[in-house]
N, C-alpha and C positions, 0 to 999 in steps of 0.2 A: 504493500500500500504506500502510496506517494505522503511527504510530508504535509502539503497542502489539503490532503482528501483523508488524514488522520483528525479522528475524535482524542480531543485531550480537554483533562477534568483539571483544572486551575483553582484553585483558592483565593481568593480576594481579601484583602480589609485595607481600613485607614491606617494610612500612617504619618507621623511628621515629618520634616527634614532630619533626615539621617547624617546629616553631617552638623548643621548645628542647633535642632532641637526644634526650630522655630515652626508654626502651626498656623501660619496664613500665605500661603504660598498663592504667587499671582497666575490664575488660569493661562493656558496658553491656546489649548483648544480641544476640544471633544473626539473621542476615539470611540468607534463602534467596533465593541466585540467580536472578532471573527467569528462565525460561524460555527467552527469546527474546536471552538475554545469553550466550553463549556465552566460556567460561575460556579458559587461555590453555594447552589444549588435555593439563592434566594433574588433567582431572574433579574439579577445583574445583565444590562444591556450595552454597557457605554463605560469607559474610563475617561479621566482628565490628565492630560499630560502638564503637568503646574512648573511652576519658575519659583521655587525659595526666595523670598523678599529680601532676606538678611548677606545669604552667600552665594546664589547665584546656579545652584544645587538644582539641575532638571530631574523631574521623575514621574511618576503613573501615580495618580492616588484616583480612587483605591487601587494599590497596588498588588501582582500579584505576587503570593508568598510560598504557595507549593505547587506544583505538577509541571513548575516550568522543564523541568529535564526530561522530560518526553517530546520537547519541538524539537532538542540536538539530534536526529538522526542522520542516517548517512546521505541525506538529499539535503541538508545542511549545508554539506562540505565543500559542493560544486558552484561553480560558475565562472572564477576566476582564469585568466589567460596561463598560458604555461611562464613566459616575462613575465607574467608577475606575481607568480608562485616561485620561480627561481631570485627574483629580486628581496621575497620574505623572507625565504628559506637559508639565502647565502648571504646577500650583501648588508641588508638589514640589521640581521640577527649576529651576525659576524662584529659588525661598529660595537652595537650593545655589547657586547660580550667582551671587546676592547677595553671598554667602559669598567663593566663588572672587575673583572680582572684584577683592576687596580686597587679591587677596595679587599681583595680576599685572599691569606695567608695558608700555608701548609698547603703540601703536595695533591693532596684527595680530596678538594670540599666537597662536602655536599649537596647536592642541588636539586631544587625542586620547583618542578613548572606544574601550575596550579590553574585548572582549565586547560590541560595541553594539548587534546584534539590530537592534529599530525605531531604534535610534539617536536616543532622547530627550535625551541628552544633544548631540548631533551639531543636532539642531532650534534647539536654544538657544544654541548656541556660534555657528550662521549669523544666527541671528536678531539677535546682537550683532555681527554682519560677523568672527568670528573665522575664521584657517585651520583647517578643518575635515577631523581625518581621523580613520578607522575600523580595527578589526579585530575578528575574527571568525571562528572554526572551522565558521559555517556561511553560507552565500550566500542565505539567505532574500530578508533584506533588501536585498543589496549593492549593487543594479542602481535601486533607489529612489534609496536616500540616494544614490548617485553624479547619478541626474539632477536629482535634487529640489533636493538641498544643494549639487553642486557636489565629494561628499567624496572623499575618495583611502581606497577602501576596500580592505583587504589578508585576501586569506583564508588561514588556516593559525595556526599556534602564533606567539605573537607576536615568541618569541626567533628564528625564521624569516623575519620581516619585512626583517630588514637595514637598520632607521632605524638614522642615524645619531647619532654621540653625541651628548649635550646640543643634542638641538634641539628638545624638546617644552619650552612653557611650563606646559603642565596637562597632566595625567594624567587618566581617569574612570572606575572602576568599579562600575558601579551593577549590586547584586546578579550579580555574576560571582566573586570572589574565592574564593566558599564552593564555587561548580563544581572547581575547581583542583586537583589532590594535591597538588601542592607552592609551595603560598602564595607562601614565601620566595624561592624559585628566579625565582617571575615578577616577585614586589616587586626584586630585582634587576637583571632586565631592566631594567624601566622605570626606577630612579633612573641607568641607564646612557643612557638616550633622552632624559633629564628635564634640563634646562637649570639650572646652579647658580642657586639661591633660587625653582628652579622647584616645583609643590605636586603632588600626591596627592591625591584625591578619594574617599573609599573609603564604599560601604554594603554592607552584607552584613548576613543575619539575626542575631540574640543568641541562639546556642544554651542561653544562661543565663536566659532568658526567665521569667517567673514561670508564663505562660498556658503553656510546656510541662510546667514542672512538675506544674501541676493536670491538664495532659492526661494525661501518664504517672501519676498517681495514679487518674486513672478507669482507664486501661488496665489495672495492676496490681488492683485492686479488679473487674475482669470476668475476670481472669484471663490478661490477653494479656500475651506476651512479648515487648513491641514499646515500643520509645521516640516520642518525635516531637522528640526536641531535632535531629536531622540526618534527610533521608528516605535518605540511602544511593543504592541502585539502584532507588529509587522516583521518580516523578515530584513534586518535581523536580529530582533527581539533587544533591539537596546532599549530595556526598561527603566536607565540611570541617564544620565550624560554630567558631567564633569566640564566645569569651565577652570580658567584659573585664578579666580578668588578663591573657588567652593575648594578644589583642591588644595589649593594652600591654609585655608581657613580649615581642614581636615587633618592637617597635618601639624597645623600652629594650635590647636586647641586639645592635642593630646600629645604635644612635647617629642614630636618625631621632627627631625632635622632634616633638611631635603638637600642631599649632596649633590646633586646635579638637574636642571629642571631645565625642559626644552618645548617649545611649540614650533612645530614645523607644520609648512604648509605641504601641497598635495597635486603640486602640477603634473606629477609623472600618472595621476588616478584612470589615467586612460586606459595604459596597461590591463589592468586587470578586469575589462570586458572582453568575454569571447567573439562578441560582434561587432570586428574594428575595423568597419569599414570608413568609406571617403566622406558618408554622413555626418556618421559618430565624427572623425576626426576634425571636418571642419566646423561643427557645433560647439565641440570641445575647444578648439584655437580662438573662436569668434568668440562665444558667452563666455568657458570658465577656466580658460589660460589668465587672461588679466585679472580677474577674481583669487585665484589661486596665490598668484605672482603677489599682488596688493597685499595679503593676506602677511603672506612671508615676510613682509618686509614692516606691518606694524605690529606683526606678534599673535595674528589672527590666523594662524594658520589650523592642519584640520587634524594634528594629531598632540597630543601630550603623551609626552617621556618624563619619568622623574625614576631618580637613584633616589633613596630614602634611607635612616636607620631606625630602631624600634625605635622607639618613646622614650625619654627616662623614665618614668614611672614601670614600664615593660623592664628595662634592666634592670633597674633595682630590685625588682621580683626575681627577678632569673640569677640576680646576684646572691637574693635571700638565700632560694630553695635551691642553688649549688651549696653555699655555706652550710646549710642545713643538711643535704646530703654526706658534706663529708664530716661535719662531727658527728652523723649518727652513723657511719662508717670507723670514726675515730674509736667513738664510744663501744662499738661492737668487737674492736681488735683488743681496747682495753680489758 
């Protein structure tokens, strides 16, 4: 059965801004329930895609909160050009990794890509002889990367996994963060998994993009009552979007240091349609090459990268219940 022509049971409720608490968030526009999305069985017809007033924080209220890991199937995974599945896979993820590098000690880290799907990060962390391990709400990939890579892949929600404290050296979530409802909730997992002066890897799209803006002004000028800063319960289920206040305001409000922080724009996005014809390409040069370009150059471009480290409050913990571990080790040999 095709992803489109699947029945899936979704859960709904309110909730506030997940990044800084706040409960009047500015509508942005109405989303009708797919069809094949089924509420949480009290004829829910319609979600709000809303704008946080305070940080800038996009998301679906009422948002949904379980059965979203049933859209991940393997009809998911397609659409992209082979350019630009090789531009993810190698030259992308290659810089990142340039990047990572510098922040992480000892011959073997550990590393763990969180959402890994094809597990492009998972590639590159073997390719540097790193421990290599995955997670994932769906099994697509799980059975590759275990025999290809070597990886310890875990399927289910990641606060479910049971890794232990402070044992990851890196974290990776490449375009996964903005799937999420609640950002914070999983950013805390992992600084719980994450090793003191261990890092954070994070991309996600910039719902503050300049090229959405120009999109939602053709929209409004044809008359549609539809945004593109988040697609909601559209493919591809970005039910978050991140700008960079809300981001930083996520980061500055629970004592996590951002060692590197980048918005790039999005000129090369042609690439990655399998129908790239002389249409597509002169549409592309005319409307959203200048768009893109402008973008780039005030800071509105369409992706965010951030290095990041735990919290203090997160080390201090991990510094307690090491401490604690070895005098009740101390005390056991006494």
């Amino acid at each position: 059965m095709k992803s489109e022509d699947k029945i899936v049971g979704i859960t709904f409720s309110h909730q506030t801004c997940r990044i800084c608490g706040n409960d009047d968030p500015e509508p942005i526009c109405r989303q009708t329930i797919p069809k094949k999305v089924l509420g949480n069985g009290a004829g829910l017809k319609e979600t709000f895609i809303v704008r946080c007033r305070c940080c800038g924080f996009y998301y679906l209220d009422p948002m949904p909160v379980e059965g979203l890991e049933e859209l991940y199937d393997d009809n998911y995974f397609v659409g992209a050009s082979d350019k630009w599945r090789e531009k993810r896979r190698v030259v992308d993820v290659r810089k990142r990794f340039q990047m990572i590098s510098k922040h992480v000690s000892g011959p073997k880290p550990r590393f763990l890509e969180v959402g890994c799907g094809p597990g492009l990060g998972i590639q590159e962390a073997f390719r540097r002889k790193w421990q290599v391990y995955g997670q994932d709400v769906t099994d697509v990939f799980a059975q590759t990367l275990r025999e290809k890579y070597n990886a310890e892949i875990y399927i289910g929600e990641l606060d479910q996994a049971g890794y232990d404290d402070n044992f990851f050296d890196v974290v990776y979530l490449d375009s996964v963060i903005e799937h999420v409802p609640d950002p914070e909730k999983m950013l805390k997992e992992i600084e719980r998994i994450l090793k003191p002066g261990g890092s954070i890897y994070i991309i996600t799209p910039n719902a503050d993009a300049l090229i959405n803006g120009f999109r939602d002004l053709l929209l409004k000028i044809l008359g549609r009552k539809k945004t593109t800063r988040i697609s909601g319960l559209e493919q591809p289920y970005h039910i978050t979007g991140f700008t960079r206040s809300s981001f930083k305001t996520m980061c500055d409000n629970n004592g996590r240091k951002i060692k590197r922080f980048q918005i790039y724009s999005g000129w090369n996005e042609w690439r990655k349609h399998t129908d790239r014809g002389l249409n597509v390409l002169l549409r592309y040069l005319l409307l959203y090459f200048p768009v893109h370009l402008t973008g780039e150059i005030i800071g509105k471009g369409i992706t965010i990268e951030a290095l990041i480290s735990k919290s203090n409050r997160q080390q201090a913990v991990s510094t307690l219940r090491l401490q604690t571990r070895f005098s009740m080790t101390q005390t056991k040999r006494g």
